[in-house]
N, C-alpha and C positions, 0 to 999 in steps of 0.2 A: 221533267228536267231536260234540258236542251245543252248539246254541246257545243261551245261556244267560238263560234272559229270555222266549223265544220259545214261541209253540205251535208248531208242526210237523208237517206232513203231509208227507209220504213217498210218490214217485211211480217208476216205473221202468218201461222199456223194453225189450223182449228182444231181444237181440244180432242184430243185422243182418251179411248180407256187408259187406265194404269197399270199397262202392260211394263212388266220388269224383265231385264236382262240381268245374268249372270256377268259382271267381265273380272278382269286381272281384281287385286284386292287391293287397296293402299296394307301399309302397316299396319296391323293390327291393334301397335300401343296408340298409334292416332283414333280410332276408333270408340263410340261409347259401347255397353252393352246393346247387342241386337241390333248395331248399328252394320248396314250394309252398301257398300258401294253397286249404285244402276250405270252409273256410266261415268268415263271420266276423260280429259284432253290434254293432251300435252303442247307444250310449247305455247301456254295460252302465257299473256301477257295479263298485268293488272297495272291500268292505266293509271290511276290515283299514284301509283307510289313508282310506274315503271322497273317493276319486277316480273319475271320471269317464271312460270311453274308450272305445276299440272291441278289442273282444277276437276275435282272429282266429283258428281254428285250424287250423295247417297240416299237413303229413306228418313234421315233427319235433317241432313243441312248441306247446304253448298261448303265444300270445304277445298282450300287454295292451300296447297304445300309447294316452298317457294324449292327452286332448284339447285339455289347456291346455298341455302343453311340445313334443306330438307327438313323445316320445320312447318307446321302450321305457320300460315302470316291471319294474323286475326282481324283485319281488314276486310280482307277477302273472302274468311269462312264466316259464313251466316243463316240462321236457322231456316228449313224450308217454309214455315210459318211464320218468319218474321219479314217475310219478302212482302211488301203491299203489291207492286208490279213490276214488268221487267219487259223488257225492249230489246228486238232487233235491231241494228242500227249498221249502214253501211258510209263509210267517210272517206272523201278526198281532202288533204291537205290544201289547204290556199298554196296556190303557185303565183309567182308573179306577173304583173300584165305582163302580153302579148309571150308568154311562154311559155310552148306546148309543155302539158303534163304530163310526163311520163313516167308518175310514181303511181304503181299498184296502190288501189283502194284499200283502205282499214275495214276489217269487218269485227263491231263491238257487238257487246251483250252487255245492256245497262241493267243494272240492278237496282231497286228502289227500297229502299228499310223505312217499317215503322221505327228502326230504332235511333232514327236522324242520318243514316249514312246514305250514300248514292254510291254505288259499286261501278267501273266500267269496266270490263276487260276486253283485250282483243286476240281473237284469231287467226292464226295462218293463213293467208289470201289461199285460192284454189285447194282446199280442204273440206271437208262436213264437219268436221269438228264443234264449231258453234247450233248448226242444226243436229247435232244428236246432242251435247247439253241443252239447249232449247227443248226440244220434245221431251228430255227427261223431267225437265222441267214445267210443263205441260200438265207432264202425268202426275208428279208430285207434291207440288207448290202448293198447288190447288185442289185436295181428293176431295170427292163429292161426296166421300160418305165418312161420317166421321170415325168408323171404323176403321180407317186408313191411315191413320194418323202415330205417327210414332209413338206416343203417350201407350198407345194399345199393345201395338209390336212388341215393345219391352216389357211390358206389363209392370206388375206390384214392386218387382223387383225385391230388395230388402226395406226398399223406403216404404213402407205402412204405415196405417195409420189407424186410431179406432174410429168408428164412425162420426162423420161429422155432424149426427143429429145426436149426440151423446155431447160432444163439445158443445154445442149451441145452447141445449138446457143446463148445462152447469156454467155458461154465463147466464144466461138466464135467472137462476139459483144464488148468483152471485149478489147479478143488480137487486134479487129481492131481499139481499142480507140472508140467503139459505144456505151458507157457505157449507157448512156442515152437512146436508144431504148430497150423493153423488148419482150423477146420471150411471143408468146402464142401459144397453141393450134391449135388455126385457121392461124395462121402465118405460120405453118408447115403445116397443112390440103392444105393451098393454094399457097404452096411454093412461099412464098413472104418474103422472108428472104432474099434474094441475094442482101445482103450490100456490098458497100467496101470502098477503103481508096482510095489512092492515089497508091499504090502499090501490094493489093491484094483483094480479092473479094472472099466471100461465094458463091461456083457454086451448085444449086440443080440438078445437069445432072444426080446426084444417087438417086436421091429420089426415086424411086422404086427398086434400089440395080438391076438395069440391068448392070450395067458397073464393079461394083466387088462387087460380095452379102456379103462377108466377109468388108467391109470398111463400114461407115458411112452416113446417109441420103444426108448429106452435107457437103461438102470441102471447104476448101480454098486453093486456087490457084492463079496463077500469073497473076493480071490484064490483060495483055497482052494475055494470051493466053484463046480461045474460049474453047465453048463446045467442037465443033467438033475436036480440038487438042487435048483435054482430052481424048473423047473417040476412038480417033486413038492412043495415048501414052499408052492406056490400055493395048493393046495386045503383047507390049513389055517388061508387066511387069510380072513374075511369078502371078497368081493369078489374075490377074490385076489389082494389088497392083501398083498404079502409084505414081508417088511421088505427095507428097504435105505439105503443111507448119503444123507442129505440135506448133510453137512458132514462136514471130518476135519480134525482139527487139524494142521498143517503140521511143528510141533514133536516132539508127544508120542505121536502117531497117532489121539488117541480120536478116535472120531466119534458124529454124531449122524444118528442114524435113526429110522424111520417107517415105519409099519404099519398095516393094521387089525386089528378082535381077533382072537383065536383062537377057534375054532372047537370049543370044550372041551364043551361039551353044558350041559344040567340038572343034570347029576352033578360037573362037574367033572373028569371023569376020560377023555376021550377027550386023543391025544397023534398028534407026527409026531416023529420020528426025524429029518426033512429041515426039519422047522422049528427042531425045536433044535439041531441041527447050524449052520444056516444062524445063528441068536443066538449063539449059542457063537462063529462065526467074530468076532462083532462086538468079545470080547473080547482083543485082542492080547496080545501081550509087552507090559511096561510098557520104558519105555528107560532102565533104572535098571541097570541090567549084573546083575541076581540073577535076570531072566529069570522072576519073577514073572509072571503077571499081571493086567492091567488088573479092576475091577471091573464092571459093568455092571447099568445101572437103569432099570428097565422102568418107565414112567411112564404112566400110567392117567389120562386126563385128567378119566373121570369120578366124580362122585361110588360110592363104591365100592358103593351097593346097588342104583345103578344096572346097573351090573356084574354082578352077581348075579342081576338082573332077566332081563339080554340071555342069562341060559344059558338060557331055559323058550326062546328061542328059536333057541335053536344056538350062540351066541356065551359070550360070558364074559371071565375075564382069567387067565393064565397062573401058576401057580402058580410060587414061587420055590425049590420042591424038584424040578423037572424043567427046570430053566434052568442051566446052570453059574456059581456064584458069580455072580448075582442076586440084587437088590431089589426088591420090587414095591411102589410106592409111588402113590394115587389123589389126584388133581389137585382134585376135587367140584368143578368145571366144569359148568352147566346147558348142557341142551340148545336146538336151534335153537329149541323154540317157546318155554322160557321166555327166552331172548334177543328173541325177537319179540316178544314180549306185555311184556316189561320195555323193549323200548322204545318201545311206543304210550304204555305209562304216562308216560313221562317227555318224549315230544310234546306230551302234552296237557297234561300239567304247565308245559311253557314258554308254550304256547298260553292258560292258564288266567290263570298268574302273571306275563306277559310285557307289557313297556311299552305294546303295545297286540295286541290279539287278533281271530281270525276275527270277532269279532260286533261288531269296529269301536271297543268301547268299554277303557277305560284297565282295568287291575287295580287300580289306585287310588281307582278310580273305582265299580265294582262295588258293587251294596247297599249304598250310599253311602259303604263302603271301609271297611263294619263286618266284611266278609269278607277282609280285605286277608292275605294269606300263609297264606290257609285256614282260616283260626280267627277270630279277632277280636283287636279293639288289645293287650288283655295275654297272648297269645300270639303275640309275633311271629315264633316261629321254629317255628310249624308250618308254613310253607311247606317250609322245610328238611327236615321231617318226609317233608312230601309227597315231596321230591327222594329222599328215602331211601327209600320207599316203592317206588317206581320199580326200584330191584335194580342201575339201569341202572350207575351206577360200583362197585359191590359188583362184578358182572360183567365190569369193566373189570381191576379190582384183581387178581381173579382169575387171570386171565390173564395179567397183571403178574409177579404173585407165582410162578406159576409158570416160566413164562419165565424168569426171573430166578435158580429156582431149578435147571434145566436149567445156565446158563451158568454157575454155581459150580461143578455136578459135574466139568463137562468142563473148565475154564478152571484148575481149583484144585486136583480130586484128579484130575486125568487121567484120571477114570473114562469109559469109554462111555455111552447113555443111547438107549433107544429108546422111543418117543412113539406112543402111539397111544389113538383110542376107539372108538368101535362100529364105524363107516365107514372112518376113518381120512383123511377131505377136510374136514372141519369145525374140532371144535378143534385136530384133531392137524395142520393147516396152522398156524392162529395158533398157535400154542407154540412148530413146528420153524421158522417164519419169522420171531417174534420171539425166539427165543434166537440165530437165525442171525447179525438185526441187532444183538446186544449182544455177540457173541462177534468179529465180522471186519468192521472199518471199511470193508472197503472195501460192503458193504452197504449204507455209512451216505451213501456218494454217489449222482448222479445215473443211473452208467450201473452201479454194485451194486446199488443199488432195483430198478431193470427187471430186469437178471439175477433177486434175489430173488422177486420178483414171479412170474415167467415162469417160473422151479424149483416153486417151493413151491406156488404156486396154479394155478398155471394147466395147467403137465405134467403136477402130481400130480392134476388131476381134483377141483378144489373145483367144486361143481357150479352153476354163476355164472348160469346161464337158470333155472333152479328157485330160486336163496337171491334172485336179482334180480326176478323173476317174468314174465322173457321166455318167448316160446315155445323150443323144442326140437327137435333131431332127430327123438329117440327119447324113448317114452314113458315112463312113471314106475313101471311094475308089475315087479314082480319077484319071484323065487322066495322061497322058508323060508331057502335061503343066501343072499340078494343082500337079506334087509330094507333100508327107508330106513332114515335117520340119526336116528330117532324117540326113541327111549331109551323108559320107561315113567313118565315123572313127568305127572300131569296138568298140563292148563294151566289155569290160576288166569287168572280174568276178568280181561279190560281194566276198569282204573277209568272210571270213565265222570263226567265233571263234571257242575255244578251246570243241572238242567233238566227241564223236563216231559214230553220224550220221548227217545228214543233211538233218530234215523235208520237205519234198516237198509240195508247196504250193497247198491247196486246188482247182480244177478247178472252183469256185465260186470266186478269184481273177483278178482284171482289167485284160486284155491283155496289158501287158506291151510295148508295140510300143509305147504307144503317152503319159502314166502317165510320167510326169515329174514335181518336187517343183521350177519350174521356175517362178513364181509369189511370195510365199514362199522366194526364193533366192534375189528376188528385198526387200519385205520388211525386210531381212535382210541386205542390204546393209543400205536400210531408221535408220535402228538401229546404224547401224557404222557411217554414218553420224551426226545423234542424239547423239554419246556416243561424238564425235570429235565438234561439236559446242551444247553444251546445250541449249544457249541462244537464238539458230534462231529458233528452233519450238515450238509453239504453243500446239503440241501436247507431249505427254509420250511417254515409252516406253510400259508401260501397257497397253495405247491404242490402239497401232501396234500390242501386244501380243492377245487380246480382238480382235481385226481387224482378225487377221489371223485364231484366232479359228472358229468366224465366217463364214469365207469363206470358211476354209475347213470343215465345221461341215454343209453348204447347208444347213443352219436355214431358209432363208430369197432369196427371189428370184434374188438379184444381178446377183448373179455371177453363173448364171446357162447359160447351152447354149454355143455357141460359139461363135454367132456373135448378132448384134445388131439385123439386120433380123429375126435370130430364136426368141430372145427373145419375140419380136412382133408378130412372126406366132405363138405363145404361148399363149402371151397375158401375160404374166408376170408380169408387173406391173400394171393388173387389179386383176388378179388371186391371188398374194402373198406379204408379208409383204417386206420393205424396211429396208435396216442395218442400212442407216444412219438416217432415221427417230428415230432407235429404241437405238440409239446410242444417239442421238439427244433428246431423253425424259430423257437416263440416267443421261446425264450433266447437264439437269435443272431442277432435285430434287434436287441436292447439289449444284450447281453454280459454281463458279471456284474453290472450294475443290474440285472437284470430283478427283478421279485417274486418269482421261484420259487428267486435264491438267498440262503441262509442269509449275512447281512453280519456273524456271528461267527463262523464255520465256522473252526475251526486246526485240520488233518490232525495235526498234530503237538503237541496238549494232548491227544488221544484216539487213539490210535493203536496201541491195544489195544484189548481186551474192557472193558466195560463192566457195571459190577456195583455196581447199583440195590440200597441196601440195605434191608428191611423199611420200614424207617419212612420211607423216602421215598415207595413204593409207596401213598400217599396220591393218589388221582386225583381230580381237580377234571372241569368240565365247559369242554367244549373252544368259548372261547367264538367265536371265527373260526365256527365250523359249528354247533352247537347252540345261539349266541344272535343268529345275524344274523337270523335273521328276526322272531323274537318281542322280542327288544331287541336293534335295529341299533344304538342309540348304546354300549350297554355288551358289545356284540360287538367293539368297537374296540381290543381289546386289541393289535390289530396297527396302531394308533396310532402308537406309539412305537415298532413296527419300522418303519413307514414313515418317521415322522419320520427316524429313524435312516438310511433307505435315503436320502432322501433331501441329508441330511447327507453320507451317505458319498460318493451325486454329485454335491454341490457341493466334495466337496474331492479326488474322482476330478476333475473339470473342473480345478481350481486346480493338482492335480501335474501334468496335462495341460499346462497354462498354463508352468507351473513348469518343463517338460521344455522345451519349445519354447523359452521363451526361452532356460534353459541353453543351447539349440541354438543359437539366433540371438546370443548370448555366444560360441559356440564358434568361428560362420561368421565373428565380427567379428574375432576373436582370431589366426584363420586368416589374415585379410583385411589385418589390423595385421600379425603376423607375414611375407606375403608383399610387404607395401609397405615395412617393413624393410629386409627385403633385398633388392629391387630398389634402396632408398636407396643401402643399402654397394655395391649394383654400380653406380651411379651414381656415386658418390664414386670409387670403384676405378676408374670408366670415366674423370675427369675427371681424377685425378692420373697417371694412367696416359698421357693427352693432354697434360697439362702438362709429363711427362718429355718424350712425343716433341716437343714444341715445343720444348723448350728443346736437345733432342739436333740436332733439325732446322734451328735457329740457328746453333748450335755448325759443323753439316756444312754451313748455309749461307756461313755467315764462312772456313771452312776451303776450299769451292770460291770464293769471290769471291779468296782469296788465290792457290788455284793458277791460278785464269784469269791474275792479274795476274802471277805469276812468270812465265809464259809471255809476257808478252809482249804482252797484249793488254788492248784498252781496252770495259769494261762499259758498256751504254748502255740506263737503263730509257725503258720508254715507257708511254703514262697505263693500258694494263689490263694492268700488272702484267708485261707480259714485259719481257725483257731480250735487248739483242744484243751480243755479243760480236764487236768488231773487232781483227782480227790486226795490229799494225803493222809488222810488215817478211813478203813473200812469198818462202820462199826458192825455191819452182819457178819462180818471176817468174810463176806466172800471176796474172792480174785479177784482184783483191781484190774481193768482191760480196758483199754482204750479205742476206741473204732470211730472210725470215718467212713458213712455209708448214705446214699442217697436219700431223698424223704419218704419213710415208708410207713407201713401199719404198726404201729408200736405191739408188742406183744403181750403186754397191761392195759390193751385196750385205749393207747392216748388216740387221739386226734390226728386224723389222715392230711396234707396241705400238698395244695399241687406245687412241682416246682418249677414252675413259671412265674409264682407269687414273690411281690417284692420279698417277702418276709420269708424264712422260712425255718423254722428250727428244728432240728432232728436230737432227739432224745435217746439214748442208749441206756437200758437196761443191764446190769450184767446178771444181778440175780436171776435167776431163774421164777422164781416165786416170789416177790416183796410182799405180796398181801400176805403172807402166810409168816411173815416176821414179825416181831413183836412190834419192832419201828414202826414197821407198815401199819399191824393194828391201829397204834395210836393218831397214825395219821389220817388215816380214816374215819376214825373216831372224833380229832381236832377238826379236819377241815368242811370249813361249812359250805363248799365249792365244789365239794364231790359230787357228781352226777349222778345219775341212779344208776347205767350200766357201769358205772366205776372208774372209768376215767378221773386218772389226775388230771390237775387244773394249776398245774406247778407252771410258773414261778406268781401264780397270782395269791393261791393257798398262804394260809398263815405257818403252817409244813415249817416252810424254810428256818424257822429261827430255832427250832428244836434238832438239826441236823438232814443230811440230807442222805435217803438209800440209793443215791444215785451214785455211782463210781466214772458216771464218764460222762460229757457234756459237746456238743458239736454245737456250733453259733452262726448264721451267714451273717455277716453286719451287712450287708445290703438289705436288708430286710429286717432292720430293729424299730423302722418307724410301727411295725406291726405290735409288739410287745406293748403290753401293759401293765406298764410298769408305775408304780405309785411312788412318788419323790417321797409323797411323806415317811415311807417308810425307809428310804436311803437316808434321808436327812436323820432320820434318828440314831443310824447307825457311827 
């Protein structure tokens, strides 16, 4: 990138160890864990937006806090692995002719992002300020050892995760309908996974990555065929990339698999026996009961003279007269560096045409906007040109188109389909991972993505330290059978904009052989699928946007490494934090408000395969990611998903609200319902008392009558008691009246506590009544006598022959207790 306007001199450094300083600290709440400031400058300028700050750099990222908000500007803070290259750069302003210049030189520090940004800032003329961010930069940008890497510094943190070869066979387990057994640990320790179906089978013959260190601990492969046909089909393959099933349809059985090429020569004519044996298994019975079957299509993702090319070095593509009932059909898919070079083009394209740019100044504004869209005012749609120019959504489409044409073969004619290009980790990842997610929804959610992810890329050995341009285990050399992923098309010059020189890149930049945005390029296709069905993912676009800074920012140990093997000779997921764990805590502080999920997501409007037809496969540019920095206002496309989110939790709060009160309607309803009927047992309790009062009148009028047939005279007195005098004694003894609490009668009556409603006290005056003749006989009449001798008066028949009682005490609160027999009042 060239600034436009400027002269330019070009200065550089040679690569120093990673020697650290201690200095002053920014703020600590700016800060991630383990995160530490090496160096930092003040008064630095950031050209793009002509702000003012102090630019710090620490052990993870260049970070720019502006002076006047003393906030992060996020512009200017960016990951130290997300930096592709970066520039000295010394500038005179244009002065007018014949007019001495006598304005002090600009001295910038360009910054370059794989994440579509170009960074400028500038320095205090006569300062070191930019040469000690530079050399810190030097030292850290770029560590030569992957131990150096932030991801390690911080280590597991709380973001853990359980192993990723425990994830991998419970999709595994999945695709083979094993939903029910669960990977563990010792499952993989004792290679005891090797499940299968009816048609395919987990083989552990790689569990110690002798057969291809770049593939995965464990395959699936075609019942039929053995170990020892695997590891003879190996050496037919580039890499010993053999084929094997990436997906299987649940229904029909086709599957799709993945390969690198064959191994056919310059002629064409070299062959295995155990590799077409092992394609041939790929072809099944079809499930049509004529036992037909299946057809099978070998898909070549590169362009076909490509192809043709890789035999002068051993490689090639499989002819369709030694394949059984095969197709052989070429994808013309560029390789990594025309992918790389098509997408500097179209950085500097956003850079050049973008509402404001590295050199600070408008595209409107530019050569007084006689340049405006590349051309001038009666061409305005060569900017357009220029975006074409770039390759960069041609490449997109590509990829598109094919994919797309994967998930008809298998989805529609139940044919098989195997995927491969030179290497077989590059495009033949994007194709087997986007037909994967247009083919099984469940892909299209949040824990099918990670699974996808974690099969297709990451097991299969995309080579994520080389296409990212981190360090590595192992080095990049390799034999005549193990070439890079190079193909033979030159690469066509980076366009270069409008200027008088052309910065040469610092030697502290990747070696550009193997840096390519080919992962980058997949999730932007996942975006153009997302913009063309809203409703089938689960996930945002924010979260793909989030996702990708991630990866290329090497926060978190994923995607370090190249293959599954290194990450384990590492130890990686003992050593450092996991994305999705930490992604995984974001979404459940907020729940499903969060940004990362999809507020049109229906499982049940897509709930199939997904088949994107030609004419949609029109791809736009993804403006959330390729226009937030160069136009933040017209990146806002996620505007009106936010509004939208927003929305949705204002009226997430309201059926909140809406619930609640139902509830407190419910508690009141309960609460009316329960005072109800406490009323009617009130009522019930009150007529219930009314009856016993009026019965208790009744049995009071009825004993005031038999007191007086006997013979005696009732006397109330003022609290309610009454005493009953006898007027004639027939024992002759002393008539005596007494009022005395409830106690033991002294003839043995019946003891009553007086706390009881009832309570009757009996007074004796005799001394003796059994010993009277009266007595006698009543003893003798009544058949209620107990055995210790207690009377049973007034229930006794006694009463109609007289009575030896002389005195009677009554509580009427207490008559509902008496039992008393009407019939026998009635006849009196």
């Amino acid at each position: 990138m060239v600034a436009r306007g400027w002269t330019v001199l070009v200065a550089g450094t040679p690569l120093n160890g990673p020697k650290l300083r201690s200095v002053s600290h920014v703020n600590s709440e700016f800060l991630l864990e383990a995160e530490r400031v090496i160096e930092e400058g003040h008064g630095v300028v950031l050209v793009n937006r002509d702000e003012a700050g102090t630019l710090f750099v620490t052990n993870f990222r260049l970070l720019f806090l502006s002076d006047g908000t003393r906030n992060i500007v996020p512009l200017g803070t960016i990951p130290l692995a997300t930096i592709e290259k970066f520039n000295k750069m010394v500038v005179k302003n244009q002065s007018a002719p014949r007019q001495i210049d006598r304005s002090p030189t600009r001295r910038l520090l360009q910054i370059i992002g794989k994440d579509m940004r170009i960074i400028v800032f500038g320095f205090r003329p006569r300062t070191k300020q930019r040469r000690v961010i530079f050399d810190a930069l030097l030292r850290c940008a770029k560590p030569a050892r992957i131990w150096d890497l932030y991801a390690f510094t911080c280590g597991p943190s709380k973001f853990s995760k359980p192993n990723s070869k425990v994830r991998l066979l419970n999709e595994y387990f999945r695709l083979l309908g094993k939903d029910s057994h669960c990977a563990s640990v010792s499952m993989v320790e004792e290679g005891s996974f090797t499940l299968s179906n009816d048609l395919w089978r987990i083989s552990n013959t790689n569990s110690n990555y002798t057969v291809c260190s770049s593939y995965p601990f464990a395959l699936i492969v075609p019942k039929s065929i053995s170990d020892e046909e695997v590891i003879q089909a190996s050496t037919f393959r580039a890499r010993c990339r053999i084929p094997v099933v990436s997906w299987c349809h649940p229904g029909t059985g086709a599957v799709l698999a993945r390969s690198a090429q064959p191994l056919v020569g310059l002629m064409m004519n070299m062959r295995s026996n155990a590799d077409e044996k092992l394609v041939a298994s790929l072809c099944t019975q079809l499930v049509d009961g004529k036992g037909s079957r299946r057809k099978l299509y070998i898909a070549d993702a590169r362009p076909r003279k490509n192809a043709l090319a890789n035999g002068a070095m051993g490689g090639g593509s499989e002819s369709s007269s030694n394949y059984f009932h095969s197709e052989i059909v070429f994808f013309g898919i560029d390789n990594i560096h025309a992918m790389r070079e098509s997408f500097a083009r179209l950085r500097d394209y956003l850079d050049t045409h973008g509402a404001t740019s590295s050199d600070g100044m408008s595209s409107f504004l530019r050569h007084g906007g006689s340049t405006w869209g590349g051309g001038n005012l009666s061409s305005m749609s060569a900017s357009v040109s220029t975006l074409g120019d770039s390759g960069w959504l041609i490449h997109v489409q590509s990829v598109l188109a094919g994919s797309a044409w994967i998930t008809a073969r298998i989805a529609l004619e139940s044919a098989s389909v195997l995927v491969h290009c030179s290497d077989g980790w590059d495009r033949t990842s994007q194709l087997v991972s986007l037909a994967n997610l247009m083919l099984d929804p469940y892909y299209r959610t949040f824990a099918g993505f990670q699974a996808l992810v974690e099969k297709d890329w990451l097991a299969f050995g995309h080579p994520f330290s080389d296409r990212i341009g981190m360090p590595s285990v192992s080095g990049t050399s390799f034999d005549l059978n193990r070439q890079s992923s190079t193909g033979n098309l030159s690469s066509s010059p980076v366009r270069q904009s409008s200027g008088s020189f052309t910065p040469q890149t610092s030697n502290t930049s990747h070696a550009q052989n193997n840096y390519s945005p080919i992962f980058l390029q997949w999730v932007d296709c996942v975006s153009q699928l997302l913009r063309m069905y809203p409703f089938a993912f689960e996930f945002s676009s924010t979260f793909l946007v989030d996702f990708l800074d991630c990866v290329l920012s090497c926060r978190f140990g994923n995607f370090l490494c190249n293959s599954e093997k290194e990450r384990e000779k590492c130890g990686i997921h003992e050593a450092c934090g996991c994305l999705w764990a930490y992604f995984a805590d974001l979404r459940s502080l907020e729940g499903s408000s969060h940004a990362h999920y999809n507020l049109f997501y229906d499982p049940l409007k897509h709930n199939g395969p997904i088949f994107p037809p030609a004419a949609a496969l029109a791809p736009t540019l993804w403006p959330q990611f390729h226009l937030r920095w160069a136009c933040p206002s017209e990146s806002q496309a996620g505007e009106l998903e936010a509004e939208s989110r927003s929305m949705a939790i204002k009226f997430s709060e309201l059926l909140k609200a809406k619930e609640a009160a139902e509830m407190k309607a419910k508690e009141y309803s309960v609460a009316m319902e329960t005072l109800e009927a406490e009323l009617r047992n009130e009522k019930r309790l009150s007529s219930s008392a009314m009856n016993l009062a009026q019965r208790a009148s009744k049995e009071s009028a009825a004993i005031k009558r038999a007191i007086l047939s006997l013979g005696c005279r009732v006397n109330y007195t003022s609290n309610g008691d009454c005493t009953v005098d006898v007027e004639s004694n027939p024992t002759g003894s002393q008539e005596k009246s007494m009022q005395s609490p409830p106690r033991k009668e002294s003839d043995g009556t019946k003891e009553r506590d007086d706390n009881s409603d009832l309570s009757v006290s009996v007074t004796v005056v005799s001394d003796d009544v059994s010993s009277s003749p009266l007595g006698q006989v009543c003893e003798t009449l009544c058949p209620l006598r107990t055995r210790d001798g207690s009377c049973q008066w007034p229930s006794a028949g006694c009463a109609q022959l007289g009575s030896q009682f002389v005195g009677l005490k009554a509580n009427f609160d207490a008559f509902d207790h008496l039992s008393i027999y009407d019939s026998y009042f009635e006849s009196n």
